[in-house]
N, C-alpha and C positions, 0 to 999 in steps of 0.2 A: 563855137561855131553857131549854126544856123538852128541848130537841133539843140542849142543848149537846156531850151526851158521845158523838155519834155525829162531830158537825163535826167536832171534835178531831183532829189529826194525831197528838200524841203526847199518850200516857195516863199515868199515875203507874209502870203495870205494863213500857208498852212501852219508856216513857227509862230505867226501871230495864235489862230486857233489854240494851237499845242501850249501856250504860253497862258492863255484863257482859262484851259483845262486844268491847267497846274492848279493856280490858282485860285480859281474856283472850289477843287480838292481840299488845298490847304482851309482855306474858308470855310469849308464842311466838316472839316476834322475840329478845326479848334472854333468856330464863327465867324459871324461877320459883322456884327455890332464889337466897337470897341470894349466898350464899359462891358458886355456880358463877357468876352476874350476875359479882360481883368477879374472879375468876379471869378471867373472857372479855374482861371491860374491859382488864384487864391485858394478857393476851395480843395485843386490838389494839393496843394501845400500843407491846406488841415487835415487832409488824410494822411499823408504822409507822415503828419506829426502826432496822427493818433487822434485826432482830433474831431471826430463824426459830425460834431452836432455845428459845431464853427462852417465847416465843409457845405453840411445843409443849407445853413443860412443865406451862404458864399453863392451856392447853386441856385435860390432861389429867387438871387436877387438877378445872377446872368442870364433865368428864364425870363426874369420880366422885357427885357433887351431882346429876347429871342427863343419866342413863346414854342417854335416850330425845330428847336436845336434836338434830334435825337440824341447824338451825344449828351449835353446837359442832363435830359432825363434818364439815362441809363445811369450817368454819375452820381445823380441825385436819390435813386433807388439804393446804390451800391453804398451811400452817404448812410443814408434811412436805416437801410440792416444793420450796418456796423453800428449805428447811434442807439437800435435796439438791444443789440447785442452786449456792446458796454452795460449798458443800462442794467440790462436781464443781470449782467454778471457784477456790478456793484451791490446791487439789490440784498445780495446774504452777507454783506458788510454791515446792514444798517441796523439804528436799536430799532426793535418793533417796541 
């Protein structure tokens, strides 16, 4: 009817916005420089495999792509400790 476009929950303009939002989100979670996305994927993957100091490398190379990513820098801290921490703990393996 006449009154149709007040009913309406979503308008052509608002699922546009709402669509913006999403993804903008997604782009704040994981980026929005491609090649830094690639690098961080990677970099989970070295974690995941145990692998700290690879992960590091990974992460600093997805800051250069995107110097402003909080995520990156959090992952990149969480890279750093675990790369200490190996480290700390091969340490009484070795000859002095």
């Amino acid at each position: 009817g006449p009154d149709r476009a007040q009913k309406l929950r979503f308008t052509d303009a608002s699922e546009a916005e709402t669509k913006a939002a999403v993804k903008k989100e997604q782009e704040e979670q994981i980026g929005t420089h491609p090649k830094g996305r690639q690098f961080y994927t990677q970099a989970q993957k070295d974690l995941d495999a145990g692998n700290p100091s690879a992960a590091e490398r990974n992460l600093k190379m997805a800051l250069t792509y995107e110097p402003s990513n909080a995520r990156y820098k959090e992952t990149l801290a969480e890279a750093q400790k675990q790369a200490a921490e190996k480290s700390k703990g091969d340490s009484s393996f070795k000859i002095r």
